[in-house]
Backbone bond lengths (Angstrom), bond angles and torsions (degrees), N, CA, C in turn:
res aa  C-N    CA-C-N  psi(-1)  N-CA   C-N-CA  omega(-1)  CA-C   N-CA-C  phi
1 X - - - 1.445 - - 1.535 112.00 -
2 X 1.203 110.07 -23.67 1.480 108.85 174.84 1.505 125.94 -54.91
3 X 1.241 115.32 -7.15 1.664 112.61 -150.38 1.732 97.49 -159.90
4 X 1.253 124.44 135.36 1.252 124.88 -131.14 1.803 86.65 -122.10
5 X 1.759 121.96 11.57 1.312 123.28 -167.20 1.570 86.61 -178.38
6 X 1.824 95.13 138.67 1.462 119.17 153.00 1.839 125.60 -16.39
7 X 1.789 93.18 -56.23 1.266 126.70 -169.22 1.473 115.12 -55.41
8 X 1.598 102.89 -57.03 1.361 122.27 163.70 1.514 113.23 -40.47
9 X 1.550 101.27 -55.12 1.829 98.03 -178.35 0.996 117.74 -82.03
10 X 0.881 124.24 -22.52 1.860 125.97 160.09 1.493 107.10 -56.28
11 X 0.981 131.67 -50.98 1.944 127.69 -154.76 1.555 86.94 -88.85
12 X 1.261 125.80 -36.67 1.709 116.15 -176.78 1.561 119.34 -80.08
13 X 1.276 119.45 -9.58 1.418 129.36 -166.10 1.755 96.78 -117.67
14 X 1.239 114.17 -23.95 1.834 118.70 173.39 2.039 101.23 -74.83
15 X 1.529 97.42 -53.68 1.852 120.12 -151.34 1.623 88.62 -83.82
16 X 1.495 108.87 -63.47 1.643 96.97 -131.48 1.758 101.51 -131.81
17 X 1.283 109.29 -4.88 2.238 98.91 160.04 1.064 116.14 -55.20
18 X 1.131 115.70 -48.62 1.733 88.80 179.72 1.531 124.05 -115.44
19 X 1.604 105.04 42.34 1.646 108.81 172.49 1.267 119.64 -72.89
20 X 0.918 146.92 159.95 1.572 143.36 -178.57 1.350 117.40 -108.53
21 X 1.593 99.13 145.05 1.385 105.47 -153.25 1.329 106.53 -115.46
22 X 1.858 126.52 104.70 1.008 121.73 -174.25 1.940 115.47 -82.38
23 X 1.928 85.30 138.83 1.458 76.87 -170.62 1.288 118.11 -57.35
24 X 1.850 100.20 -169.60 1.691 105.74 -163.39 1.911 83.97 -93.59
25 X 1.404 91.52 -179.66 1.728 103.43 -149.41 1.510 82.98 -122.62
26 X 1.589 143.42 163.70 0.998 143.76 -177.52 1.593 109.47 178.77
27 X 1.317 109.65 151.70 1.306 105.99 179.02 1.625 115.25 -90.18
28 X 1.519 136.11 141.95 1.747 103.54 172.92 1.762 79.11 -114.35
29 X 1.866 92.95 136.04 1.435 119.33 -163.74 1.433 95.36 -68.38
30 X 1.273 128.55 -51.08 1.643 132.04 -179.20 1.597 130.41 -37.40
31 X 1.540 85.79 -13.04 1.724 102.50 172.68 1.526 112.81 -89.11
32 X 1.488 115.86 -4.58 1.402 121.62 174.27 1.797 101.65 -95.47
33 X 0.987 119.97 -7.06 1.671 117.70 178.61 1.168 128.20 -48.51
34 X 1.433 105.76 -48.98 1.452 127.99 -175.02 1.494 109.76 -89.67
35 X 1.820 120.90 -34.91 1.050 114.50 -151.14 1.645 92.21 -96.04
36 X 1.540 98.50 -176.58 1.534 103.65 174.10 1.913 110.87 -141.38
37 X 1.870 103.59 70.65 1.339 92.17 -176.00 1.379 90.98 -106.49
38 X 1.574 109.65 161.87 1.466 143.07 168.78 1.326 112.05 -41.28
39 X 1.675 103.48 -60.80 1.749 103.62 -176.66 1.766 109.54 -45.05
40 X 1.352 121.61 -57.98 1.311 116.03 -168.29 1.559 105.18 -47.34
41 X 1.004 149.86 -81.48 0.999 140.90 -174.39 1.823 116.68 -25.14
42 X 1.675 99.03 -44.42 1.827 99.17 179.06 1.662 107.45 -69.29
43 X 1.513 105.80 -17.88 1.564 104.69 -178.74 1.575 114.58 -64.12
44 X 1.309 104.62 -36.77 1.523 118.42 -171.41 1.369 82.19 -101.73
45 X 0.761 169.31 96.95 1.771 177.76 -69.55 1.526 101.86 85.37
46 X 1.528 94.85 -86.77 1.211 115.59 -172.65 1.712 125.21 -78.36
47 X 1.336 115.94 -5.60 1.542 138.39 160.40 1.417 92.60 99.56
48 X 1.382 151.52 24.55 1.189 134.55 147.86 1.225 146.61 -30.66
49 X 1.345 101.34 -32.65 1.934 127.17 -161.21 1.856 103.49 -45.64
50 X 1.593 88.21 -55.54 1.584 88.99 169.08 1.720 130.23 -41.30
51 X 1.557 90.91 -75.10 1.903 97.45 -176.65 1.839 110.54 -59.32
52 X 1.247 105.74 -27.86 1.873 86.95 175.41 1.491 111.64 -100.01
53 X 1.524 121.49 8.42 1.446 87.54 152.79 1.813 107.24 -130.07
54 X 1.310 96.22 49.07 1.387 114.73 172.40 1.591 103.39 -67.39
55 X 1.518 99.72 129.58 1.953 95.03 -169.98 1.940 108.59 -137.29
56 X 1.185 103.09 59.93 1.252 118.31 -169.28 1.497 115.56 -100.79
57 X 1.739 115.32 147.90 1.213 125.07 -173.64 1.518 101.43 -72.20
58 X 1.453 91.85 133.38 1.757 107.17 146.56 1.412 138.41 -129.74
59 X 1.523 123.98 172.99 1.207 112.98 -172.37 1.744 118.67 -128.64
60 X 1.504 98.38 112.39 1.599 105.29 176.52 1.429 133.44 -8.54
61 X 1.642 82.88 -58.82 1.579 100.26 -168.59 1.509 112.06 -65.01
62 X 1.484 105.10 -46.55 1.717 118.13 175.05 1.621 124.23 -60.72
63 X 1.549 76.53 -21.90 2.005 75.72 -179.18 1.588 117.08 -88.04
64 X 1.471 106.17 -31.52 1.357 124.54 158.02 1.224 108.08 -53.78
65 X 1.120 147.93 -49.14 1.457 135.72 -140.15 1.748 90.65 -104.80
66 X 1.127 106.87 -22.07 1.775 119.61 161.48 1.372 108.08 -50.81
67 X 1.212 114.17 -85.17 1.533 114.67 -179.03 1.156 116.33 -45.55
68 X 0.885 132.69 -55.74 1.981 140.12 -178.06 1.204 92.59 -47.05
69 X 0.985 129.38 -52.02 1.875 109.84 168.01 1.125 142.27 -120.76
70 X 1.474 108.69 32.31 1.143 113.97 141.12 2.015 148.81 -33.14
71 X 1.165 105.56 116.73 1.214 100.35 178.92 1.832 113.70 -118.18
72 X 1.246 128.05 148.48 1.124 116.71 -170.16 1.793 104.91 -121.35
73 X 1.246 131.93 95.36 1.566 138.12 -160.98 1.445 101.13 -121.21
74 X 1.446 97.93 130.49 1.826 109.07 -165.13 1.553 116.52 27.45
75 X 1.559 121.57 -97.95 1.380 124.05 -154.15 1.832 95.06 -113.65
76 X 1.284 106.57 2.65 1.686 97.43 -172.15 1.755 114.64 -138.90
77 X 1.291 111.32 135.39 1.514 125.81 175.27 1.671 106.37 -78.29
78 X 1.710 89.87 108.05 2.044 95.79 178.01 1.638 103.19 -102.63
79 X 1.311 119.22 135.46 1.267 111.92 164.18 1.674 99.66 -160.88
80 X 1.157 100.55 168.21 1.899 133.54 -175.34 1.108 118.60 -104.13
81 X 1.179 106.63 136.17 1.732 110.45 177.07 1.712 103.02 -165.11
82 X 1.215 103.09 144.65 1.838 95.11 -158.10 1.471 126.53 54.13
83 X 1.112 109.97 10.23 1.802 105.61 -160.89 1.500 116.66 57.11
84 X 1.492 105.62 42.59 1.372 134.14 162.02 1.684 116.30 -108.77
85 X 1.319 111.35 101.83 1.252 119.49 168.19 1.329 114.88 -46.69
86 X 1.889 129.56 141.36 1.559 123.44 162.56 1.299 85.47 -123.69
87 X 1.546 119.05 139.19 1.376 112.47 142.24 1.939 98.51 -116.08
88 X 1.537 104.53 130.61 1.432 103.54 175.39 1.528 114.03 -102.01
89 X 1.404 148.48 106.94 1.280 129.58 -167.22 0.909 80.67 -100.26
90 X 1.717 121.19 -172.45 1.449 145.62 129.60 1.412 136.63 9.93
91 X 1.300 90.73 -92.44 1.793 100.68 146.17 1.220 141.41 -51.95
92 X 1.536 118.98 -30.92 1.371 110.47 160.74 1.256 124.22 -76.77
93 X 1.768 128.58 -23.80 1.216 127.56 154.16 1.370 118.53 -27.86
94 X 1.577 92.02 -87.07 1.643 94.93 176.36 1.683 123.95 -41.20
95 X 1.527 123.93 -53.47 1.214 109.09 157.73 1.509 128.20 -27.70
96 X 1.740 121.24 -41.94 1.306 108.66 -147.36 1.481 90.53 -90.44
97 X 1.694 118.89 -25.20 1.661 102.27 -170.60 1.587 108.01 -116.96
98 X 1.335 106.31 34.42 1.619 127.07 171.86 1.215 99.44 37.38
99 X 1.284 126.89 75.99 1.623 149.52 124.19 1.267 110.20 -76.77
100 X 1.364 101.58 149.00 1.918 102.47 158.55 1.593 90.45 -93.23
101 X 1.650 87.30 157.54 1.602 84.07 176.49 2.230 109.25 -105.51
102 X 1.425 90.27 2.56 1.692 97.94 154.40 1.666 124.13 -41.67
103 X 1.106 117.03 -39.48 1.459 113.19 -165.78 1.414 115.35 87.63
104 X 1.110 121.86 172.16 1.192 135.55 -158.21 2.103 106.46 -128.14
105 X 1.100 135.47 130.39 1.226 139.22 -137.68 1.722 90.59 -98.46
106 X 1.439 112.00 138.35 1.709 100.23 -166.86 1.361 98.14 -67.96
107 X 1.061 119.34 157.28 1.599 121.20 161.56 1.696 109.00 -121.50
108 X 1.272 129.22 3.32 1.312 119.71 -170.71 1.414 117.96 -83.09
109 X 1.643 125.72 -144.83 1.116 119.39 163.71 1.314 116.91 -104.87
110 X 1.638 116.56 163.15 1.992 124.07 -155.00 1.832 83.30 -52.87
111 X 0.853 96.14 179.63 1.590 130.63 169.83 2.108 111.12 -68.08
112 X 1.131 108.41 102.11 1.646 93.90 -176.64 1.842 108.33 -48.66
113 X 1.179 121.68 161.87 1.478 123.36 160.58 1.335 112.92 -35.22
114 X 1.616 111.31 -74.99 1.356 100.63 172.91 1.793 151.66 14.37
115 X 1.840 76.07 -73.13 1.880 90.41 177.05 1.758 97.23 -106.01
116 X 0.939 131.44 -8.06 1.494 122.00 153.06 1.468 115.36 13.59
117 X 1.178 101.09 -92.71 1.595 149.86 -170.86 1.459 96.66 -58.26
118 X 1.232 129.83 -59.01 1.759 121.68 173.01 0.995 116.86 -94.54
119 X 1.314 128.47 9.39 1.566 120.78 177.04 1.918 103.12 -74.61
120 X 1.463 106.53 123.06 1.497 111.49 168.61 1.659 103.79 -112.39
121 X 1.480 100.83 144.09 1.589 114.65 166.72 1.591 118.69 -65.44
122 X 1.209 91.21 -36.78 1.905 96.85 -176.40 1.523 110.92 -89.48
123 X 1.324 110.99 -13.16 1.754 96.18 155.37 1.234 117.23 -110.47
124 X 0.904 143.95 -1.91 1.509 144.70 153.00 1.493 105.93 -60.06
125 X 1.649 127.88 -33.57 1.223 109.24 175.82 1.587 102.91 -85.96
């Protein structure tokens, strides 16, 4: 039932059953109690606090059967699972882990001379 074609179960049972699934990564906030770094404060700056120490169950099998059909078309990740369509763009990212997808306004210092000269806008975003 997972897979809505032969094809599907073929490329996930050849590629990706038994890939390994590294867990999810998270911050635990209680380790900022004692300490006194800078970032925490930019975390709650910029409203992060939530999505990195987001500590939620997942499931192997589903995330696998994710990738195996994955497709990646212009600006958005399409894939199947149950014979459930995802299309994820941009915006629904940010929707799903409550970011704005505005950005956040630099606050640091200019750019030394140095990187002047190679600093690009379109790879920095």
């Amino acid at each position: 039932m997972l897979f809505s074609s032969e094809e599907q179960h073929i490329r996930y049972n050849s590629l990706f059953s038994s890939r390994s699934i590294i867990d999810p990564k998270f911050v635990d906030l209680a380790f900022f109690d004692d300490e006194v770094f800078d970032c925490f404060q930019a975390f709650q700056n910029y409203g992060l606090i939530q999505f990195i120490s987001m500590k939620l169950p997942f499931y192997p099998k589903l995330v696998r059967a994710f990738y195996s059909n994955l497709e990646i078309q212009e600006d958005s990740l399409i894939s199947e699972v149950y014979g459930i369509k995802m299309v994820i763009d941009q915006s629904l990212f940010f929707k799903l882990i409550q970011l704005s997808s505005d950005g956040v306004p630099f606050e640091g210092t200019l750019l030394d001379d140095d990187w002047k000269f190679d600093f690009s806008v379109s790879n920095a975003r």
